[in-house]
N, C-alpha and C positions, 0 to 999 in steps of 0.2 A: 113538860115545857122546858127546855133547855136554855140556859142561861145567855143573854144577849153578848154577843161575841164585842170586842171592844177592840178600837182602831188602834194599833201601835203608833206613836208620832214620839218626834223628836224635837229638838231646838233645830233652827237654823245654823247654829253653828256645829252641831254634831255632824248635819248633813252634808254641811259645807267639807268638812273633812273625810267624812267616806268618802265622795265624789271628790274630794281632791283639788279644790278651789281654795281661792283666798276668798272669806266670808263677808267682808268690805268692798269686794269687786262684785258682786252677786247682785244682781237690781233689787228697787227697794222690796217687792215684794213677798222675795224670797227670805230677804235677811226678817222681817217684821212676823211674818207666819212663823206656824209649823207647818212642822213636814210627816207626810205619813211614809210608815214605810213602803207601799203600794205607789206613790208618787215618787222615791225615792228612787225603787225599782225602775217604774218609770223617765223617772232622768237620768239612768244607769243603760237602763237598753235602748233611748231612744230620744239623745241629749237635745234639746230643742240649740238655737245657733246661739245665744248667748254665752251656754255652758261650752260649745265646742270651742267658740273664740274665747272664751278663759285660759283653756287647756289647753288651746296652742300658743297664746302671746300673754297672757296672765294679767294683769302680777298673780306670779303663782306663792305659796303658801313655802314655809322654813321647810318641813320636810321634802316637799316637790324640789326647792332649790337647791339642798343639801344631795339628796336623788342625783339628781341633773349635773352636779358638778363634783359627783364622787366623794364628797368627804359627810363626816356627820354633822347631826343639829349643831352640837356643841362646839366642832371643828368651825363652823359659819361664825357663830359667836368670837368664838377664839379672834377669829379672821375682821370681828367688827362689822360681821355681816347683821343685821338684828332685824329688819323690814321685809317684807316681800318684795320678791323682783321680779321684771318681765324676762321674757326671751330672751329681747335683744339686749337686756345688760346683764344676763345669765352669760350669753355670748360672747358680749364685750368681756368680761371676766374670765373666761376661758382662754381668749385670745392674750389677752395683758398676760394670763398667768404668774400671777403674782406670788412672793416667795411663802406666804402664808399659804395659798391654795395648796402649791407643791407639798409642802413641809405637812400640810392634813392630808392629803392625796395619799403619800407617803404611808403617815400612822392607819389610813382606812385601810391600806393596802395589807397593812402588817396586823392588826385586826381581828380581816377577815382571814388571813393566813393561821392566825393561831384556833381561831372558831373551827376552821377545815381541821384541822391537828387535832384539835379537841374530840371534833365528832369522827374522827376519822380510829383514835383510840378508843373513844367507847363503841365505837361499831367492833372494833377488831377483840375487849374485852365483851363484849355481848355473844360473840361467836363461839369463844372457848367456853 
């Protein structure tokens, strides 16, 4: 007799972060459950319209935001950014381009510049 298989499940708010939501926008009965991973999957392949209208006008989540307007989590902070935001004041932000977004723009830019350098010499000492 082999031993009863047991459901993987998660918090709501774990879930809320693979799928890439803010977990406070999520209806209630998302945030209050768990989530298994088989349902997880399922609003991964086949987002009912809740989850799509999250994902296109939000409020979306610190990492989404960060994402979205090029700089990092911490660059946000720096910037006084701390909340979730939607689209359109993702948008408006972009447009204002404020001298703190540039100024992290800038450091993400120089970053990922040195990451590329980095992996760009251990590739080329991996070869010899």
């Amino acid at each position: 007799m082999s031993p009863q298989k047991t459901t993987q499940t998660m918090k709501p708010a774990t879930a809320a972060k693979k799928l890439g939501v803010y977990l406070e926008a999520t209806p209630a009965e998302f945030q209050e459950g768990v989530v298994s991973r088989d349902e997880l999957n399922s609003l991964q392949a086949d987002p009912p319209e809740w989850l799509r209208e999250l994902r296109r006008t939000g409020p979306h989540p610190r990492p989404v935001v960060a994402a979205r307007l090029g700089v990092s989590i911490s660059g946000l902070a720096r910037g006084g950014v701390t909340d979730a935001l939607t689209t359109e004041q993702i948008e408006a932000l972009r447009e204002e381009n404020p001298e703190w977004l540039q100024r992290e723009r800038e450091t993400q830019a120089e970053v990922q510049k040195e990451a590329e350098r980095i992996k760009a010499a251990a590739e080329s000492r991996r070869r010899s």
